[in-house]
GULUMBA-268541 format. One record per atom (N, C-alpha, C): x, y, z; residue in three letters. Coordinates in steps of 0.02 Angstrom, whole numbers, plus 32768, in hexadecimal, padded with zeros to 4 digits. Atoms other than C-alpha are relative to their C-alpha. Layout:
<pts>
XYZALA/...
</pts>
This chain:
<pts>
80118027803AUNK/E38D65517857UNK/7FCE7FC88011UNK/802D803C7FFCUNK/E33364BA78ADUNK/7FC980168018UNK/80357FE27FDDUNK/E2B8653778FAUNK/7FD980167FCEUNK/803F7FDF8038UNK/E284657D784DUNK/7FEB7FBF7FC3UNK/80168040802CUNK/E28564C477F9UNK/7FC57FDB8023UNK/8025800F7FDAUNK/E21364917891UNK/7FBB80287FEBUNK/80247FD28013UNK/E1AF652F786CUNK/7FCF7FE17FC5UNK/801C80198030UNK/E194650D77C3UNK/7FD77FB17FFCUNK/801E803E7FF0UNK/E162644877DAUNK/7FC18010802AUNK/80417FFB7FD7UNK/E0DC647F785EUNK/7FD180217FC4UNK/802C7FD3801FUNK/E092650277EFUNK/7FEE7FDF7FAAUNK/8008801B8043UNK/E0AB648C774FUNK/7FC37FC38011UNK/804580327FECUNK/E02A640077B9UNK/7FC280378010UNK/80397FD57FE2UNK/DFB764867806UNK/7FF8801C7FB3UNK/80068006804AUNK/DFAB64B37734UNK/7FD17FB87FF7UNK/7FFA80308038UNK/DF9A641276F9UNK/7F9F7FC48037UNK/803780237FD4UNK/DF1063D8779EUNK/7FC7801C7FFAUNK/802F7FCE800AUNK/DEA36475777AUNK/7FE77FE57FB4UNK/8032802D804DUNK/DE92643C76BCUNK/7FEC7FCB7FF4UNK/802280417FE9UNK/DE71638F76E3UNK/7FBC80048024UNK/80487FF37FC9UNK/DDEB63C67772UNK/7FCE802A7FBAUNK/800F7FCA8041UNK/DDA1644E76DCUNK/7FD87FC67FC1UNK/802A8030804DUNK/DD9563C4764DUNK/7FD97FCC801EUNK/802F802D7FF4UNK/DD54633E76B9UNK/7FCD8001801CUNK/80367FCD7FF3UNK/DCD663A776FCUNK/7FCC80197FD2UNK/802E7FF0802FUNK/DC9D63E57660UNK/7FD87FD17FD7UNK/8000805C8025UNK/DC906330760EUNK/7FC47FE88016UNK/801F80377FD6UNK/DC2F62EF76A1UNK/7FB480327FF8UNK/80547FDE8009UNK/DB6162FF7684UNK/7FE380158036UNK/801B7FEF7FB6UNK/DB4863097737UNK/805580268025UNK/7FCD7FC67FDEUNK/DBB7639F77B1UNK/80307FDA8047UNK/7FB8803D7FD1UNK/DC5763357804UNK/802680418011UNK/7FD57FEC8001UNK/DCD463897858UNK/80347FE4802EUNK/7FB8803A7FE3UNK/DD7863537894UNK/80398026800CUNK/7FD07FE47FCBUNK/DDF963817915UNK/804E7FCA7FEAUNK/7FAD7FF9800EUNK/DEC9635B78E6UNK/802F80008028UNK/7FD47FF67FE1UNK/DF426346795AUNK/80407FCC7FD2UNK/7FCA80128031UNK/DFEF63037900UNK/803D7FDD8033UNK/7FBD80307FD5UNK/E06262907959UNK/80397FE57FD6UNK/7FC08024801FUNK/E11362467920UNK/80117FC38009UNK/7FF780297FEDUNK/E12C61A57933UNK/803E7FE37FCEUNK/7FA580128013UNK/E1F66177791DUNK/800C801F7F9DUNK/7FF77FD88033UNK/E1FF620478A3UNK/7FC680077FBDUNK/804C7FEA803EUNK/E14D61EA7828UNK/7FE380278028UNK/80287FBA8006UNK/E0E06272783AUNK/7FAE7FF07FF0UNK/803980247FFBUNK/E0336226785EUNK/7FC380408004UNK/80347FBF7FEEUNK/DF9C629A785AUNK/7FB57FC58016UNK/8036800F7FE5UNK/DEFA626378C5UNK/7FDA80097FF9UNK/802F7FC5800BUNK/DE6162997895UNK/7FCD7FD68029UNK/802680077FC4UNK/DDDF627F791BUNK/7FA180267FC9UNK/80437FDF8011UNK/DD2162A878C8UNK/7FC37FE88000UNK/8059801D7FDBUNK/DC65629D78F0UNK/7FE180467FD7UNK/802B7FB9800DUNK/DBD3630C78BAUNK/8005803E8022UNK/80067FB17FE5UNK/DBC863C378DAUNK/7FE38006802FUNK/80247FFC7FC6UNK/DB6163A07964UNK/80227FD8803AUNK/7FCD80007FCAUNK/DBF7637079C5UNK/8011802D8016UNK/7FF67FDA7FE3UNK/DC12640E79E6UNK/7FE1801D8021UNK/80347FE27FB0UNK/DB7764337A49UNK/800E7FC6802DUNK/7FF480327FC0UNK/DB9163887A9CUNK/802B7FF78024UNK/7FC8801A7FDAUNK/DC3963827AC2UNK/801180258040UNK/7FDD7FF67FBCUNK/DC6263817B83UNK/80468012801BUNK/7FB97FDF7FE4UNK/DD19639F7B8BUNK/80367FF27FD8UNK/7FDB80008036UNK/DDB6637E7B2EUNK/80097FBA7FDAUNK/7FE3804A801AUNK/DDE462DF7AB6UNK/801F7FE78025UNK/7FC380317FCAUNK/DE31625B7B2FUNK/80377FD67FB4UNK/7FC6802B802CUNK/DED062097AADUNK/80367FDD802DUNK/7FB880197FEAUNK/DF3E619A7AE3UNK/803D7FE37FD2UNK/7FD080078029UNK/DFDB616B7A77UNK/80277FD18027UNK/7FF480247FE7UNK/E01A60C97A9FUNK/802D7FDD7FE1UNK/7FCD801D8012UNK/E0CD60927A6BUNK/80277FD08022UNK/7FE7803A7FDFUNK/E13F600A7A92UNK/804A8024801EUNK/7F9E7FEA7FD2UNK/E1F0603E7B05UNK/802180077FC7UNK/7FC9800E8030UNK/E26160807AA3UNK/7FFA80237FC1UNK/800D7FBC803AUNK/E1FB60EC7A25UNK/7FF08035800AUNK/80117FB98017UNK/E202618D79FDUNK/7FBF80197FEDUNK/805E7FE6801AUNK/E14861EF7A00UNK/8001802C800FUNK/80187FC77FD1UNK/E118629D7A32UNK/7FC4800F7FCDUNK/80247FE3800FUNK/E08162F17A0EUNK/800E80477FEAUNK/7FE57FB17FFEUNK/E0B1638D79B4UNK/7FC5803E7FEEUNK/80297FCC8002UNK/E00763F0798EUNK/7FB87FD48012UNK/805880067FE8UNK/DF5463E879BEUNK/7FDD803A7FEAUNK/80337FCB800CUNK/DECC64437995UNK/7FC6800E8035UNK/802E7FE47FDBUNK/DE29648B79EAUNK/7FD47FB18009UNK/801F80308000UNK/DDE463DE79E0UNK/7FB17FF98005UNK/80487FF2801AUNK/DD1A63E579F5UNK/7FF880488025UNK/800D7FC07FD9UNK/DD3264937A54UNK/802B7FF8803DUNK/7FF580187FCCUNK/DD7B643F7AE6UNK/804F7FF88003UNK/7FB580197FFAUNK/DE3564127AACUNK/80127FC47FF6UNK/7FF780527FEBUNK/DE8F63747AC8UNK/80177FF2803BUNK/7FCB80137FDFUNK/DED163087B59UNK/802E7FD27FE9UNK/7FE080518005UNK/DF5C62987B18UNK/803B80018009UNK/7FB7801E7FC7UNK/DFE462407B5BUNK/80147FC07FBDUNK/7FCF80298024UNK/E06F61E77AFAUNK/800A7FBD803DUNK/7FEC80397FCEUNK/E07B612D7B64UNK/802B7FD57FEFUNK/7FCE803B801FUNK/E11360BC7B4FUNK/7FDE7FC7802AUNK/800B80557FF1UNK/E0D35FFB7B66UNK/80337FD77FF5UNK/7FE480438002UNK/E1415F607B71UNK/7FE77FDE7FBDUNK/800E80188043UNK/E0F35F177ADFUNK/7FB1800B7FCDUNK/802D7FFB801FUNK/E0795F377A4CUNK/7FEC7FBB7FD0UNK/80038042802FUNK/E0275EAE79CEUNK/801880027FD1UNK/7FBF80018037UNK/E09F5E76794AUNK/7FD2803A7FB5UNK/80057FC8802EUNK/E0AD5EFC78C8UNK/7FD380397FF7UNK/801C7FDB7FF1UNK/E0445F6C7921UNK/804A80368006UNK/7FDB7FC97FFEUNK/E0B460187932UNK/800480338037UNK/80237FCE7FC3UNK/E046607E799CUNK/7FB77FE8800BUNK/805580007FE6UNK/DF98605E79F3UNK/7FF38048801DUNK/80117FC27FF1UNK/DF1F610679EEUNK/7FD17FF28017UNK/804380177FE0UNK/DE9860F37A74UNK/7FD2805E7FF9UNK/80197FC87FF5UNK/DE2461977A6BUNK/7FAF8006801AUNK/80677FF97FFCUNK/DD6D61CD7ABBUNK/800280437FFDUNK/80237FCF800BUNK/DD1E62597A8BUNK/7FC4800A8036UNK/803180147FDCUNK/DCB2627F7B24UNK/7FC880367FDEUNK/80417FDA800EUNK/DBF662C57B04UNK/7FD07FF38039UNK/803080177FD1UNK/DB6462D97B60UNK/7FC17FD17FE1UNK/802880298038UNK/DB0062717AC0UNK/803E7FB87FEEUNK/7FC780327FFAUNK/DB6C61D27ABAUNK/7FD47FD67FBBUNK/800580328042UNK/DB0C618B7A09UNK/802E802F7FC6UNK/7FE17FEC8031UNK/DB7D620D79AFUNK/80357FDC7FE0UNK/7FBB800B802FUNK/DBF661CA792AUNK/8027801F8006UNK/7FC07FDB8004UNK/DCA361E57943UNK/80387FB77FD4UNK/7FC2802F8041UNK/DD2D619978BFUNK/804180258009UNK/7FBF7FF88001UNK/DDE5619A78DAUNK/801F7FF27FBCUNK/7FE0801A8041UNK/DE4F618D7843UNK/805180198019UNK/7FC87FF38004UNK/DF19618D7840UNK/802480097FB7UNK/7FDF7FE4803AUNK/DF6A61E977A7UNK/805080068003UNK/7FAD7FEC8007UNK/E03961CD7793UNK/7FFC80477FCFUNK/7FEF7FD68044UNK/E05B626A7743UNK/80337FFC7FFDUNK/7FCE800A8013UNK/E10B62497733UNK/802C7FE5801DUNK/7FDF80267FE4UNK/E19F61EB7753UNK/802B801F8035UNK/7FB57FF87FF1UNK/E238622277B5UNK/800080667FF2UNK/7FF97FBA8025UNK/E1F762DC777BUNK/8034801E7FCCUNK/7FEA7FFA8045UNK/E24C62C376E0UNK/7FDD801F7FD9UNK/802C7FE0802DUNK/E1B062F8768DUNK/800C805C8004UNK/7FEC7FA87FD7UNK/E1E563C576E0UNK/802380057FB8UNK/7FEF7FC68027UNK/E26063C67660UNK/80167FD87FBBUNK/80198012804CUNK/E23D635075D3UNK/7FDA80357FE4UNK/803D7FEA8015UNK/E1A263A675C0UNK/7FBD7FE77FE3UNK/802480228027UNK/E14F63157599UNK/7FD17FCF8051UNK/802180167FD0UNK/E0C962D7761BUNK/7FEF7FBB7FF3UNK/801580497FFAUNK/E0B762227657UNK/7FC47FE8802AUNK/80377FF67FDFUNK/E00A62227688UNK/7FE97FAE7FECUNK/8018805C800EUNK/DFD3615876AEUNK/7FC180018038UNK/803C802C7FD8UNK/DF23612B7718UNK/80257FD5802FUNK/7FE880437FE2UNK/DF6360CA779EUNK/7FC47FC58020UNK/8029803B7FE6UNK/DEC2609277EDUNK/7FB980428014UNK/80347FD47FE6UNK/DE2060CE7838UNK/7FDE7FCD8017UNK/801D80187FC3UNK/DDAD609878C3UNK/7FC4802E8011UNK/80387FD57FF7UNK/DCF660C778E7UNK/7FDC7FF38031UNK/802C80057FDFUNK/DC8C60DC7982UNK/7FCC8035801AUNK/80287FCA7FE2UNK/DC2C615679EAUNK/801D8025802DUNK/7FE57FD77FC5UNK/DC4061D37A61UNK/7FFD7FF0803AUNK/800880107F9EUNK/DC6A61AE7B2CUNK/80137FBD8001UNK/7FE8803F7FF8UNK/DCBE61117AEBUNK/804F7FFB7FE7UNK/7FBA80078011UNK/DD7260D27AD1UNK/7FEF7FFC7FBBUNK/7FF680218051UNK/DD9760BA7A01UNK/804E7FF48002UNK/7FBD80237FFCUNK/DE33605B79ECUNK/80207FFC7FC0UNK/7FED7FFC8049UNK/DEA56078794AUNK/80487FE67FFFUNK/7FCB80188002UNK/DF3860167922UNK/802E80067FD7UNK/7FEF80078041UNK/DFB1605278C0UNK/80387FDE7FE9UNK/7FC8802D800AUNK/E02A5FDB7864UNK/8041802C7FD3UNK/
</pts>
């Protein structure tokens, strides 16, 4: 039973990340695309979206570096990733001693390239609480934050 409620929850984000990637793609006047990996942090259901021009994928050198940076004591795993610019991801869940007040989690990420003026933008999406939303059916989709730099550099996202 918790293997096919697990099931379903993965396959209900990998849904719900594909039509997000799809509409904001189509929206955008210029060709973005954006890599997903989905972390938990003490039971919300955070989705990452990592994106730069299409010409990250000729530039990009190797996989997304992420780091996930919680305080002792919380609960985080990384539960999916995607192909990220071709390359994958590396990331690591880090417990710290302390974060800045009403910070939650700190997301450090570089996107490496061999063109380092590319735009890359992090954004953090709660899609739901406690995965209550599984069987409400009712999605709690909130913006938590977003953070913009370039490629071959740290971007730092804080989410509260």
């Amino acid at each position: 039973m918790r293997y096919r409620t697990l099931t379903r929850a993965l396959s209900t984000i990998l849904a719900l990340v594909a039509v997000f990637a799809v509409v904001t793609s189509a929206s955008a006047g210029r060709a973005w695309c954006r890599a997903d990996p989905v972390v938990i942090v003490d039971g919300d259901v955070v989705d990452i979206q990592v994106a730069s021009s299409l010409e990250m994928f000729r530039s990009a050198t190797g996989p997304i570096e992420m780091v996930v940076y919680v305080e002792r004591g919380t609960r985080a795993n990384v539960i999916l990733e995607d192909f990220g610019f071709g390359y994958g991801y590396d990331t690591r869940v880090e417990h710290v001693r302390k974060l800045d007040r009403g910070v939650r989690a700190r997301i450090e990420v570089r996107a490496p390239a061999t063109d380092s003026s590319l735009p890359v933008t992090v954004h953090a999406t709660r899609v739901g609480s406690n995965l209550s939303w599984l069987f409400s059916g009712q999605l709690d989709l909130l913006l938590l934050d977003s953070a913009k730099g370039n490629a071959n550099e740290w971007i730092v996202l804080d989410i509260r």
